[in-house]
C-alpha positions in Angstrom: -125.2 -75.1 14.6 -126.4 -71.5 14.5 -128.7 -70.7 11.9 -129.5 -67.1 11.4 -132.5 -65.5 9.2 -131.5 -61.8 8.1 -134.8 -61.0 7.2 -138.6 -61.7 7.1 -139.8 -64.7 5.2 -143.5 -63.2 4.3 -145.2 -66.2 6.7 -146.7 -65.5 10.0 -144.4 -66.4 13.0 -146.8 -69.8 14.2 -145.6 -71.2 10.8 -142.2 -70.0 10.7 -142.3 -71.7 14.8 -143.2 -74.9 13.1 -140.6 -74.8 10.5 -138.1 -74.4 12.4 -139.2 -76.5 15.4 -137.1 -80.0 14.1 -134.0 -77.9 14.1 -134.1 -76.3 17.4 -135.5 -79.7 19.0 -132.4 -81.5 16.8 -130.2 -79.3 19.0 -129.7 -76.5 16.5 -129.6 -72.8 17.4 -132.1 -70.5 15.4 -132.2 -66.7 15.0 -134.7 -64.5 12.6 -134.6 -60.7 12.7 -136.2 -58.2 10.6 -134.7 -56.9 7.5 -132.1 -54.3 7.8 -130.5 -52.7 5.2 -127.1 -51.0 7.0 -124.7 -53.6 6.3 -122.9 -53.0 10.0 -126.2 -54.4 11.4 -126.3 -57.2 8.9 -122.3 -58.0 9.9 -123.4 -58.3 13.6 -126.5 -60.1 13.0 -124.6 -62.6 11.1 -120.8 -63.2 12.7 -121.5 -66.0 15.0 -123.7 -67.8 12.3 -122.8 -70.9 10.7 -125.5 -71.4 8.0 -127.0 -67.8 6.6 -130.2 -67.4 5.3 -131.7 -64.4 3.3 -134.7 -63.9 0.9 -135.7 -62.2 -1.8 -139.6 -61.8 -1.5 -139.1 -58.1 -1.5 -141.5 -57.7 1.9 -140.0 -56.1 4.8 
């Protein structure tokens, strides 16, 4: 499964390493890029994803 992060979660990237480390050892595919407001860049970020995750923290 590809799991794709459209934007920052606020935590430092040892912890989001950590969280994520089950899924990619479980066999899973994980992407996080920064936040980007220009929805064509959004759209390619997320086409191939199968599970989409966003925040709303308002950081980034």
């Amino acid at each position: 499964m590809k799991i794709v992060l459209l934007e920052s979660l606020g935590i430092s990237e040892s912890s989001l390493q950590r969280h994520i480390a089950p899924l990619t050892e479980a066999g899973h595919e994980f992407k996080a890029y920064p936040k980007n407001t220009d929805p064509a860049v959004q759209i390619e970020e997320a086409k191939d994803a199968d599970t989409l995750l966003s925040t709303k923290n308002g950081q980034g």
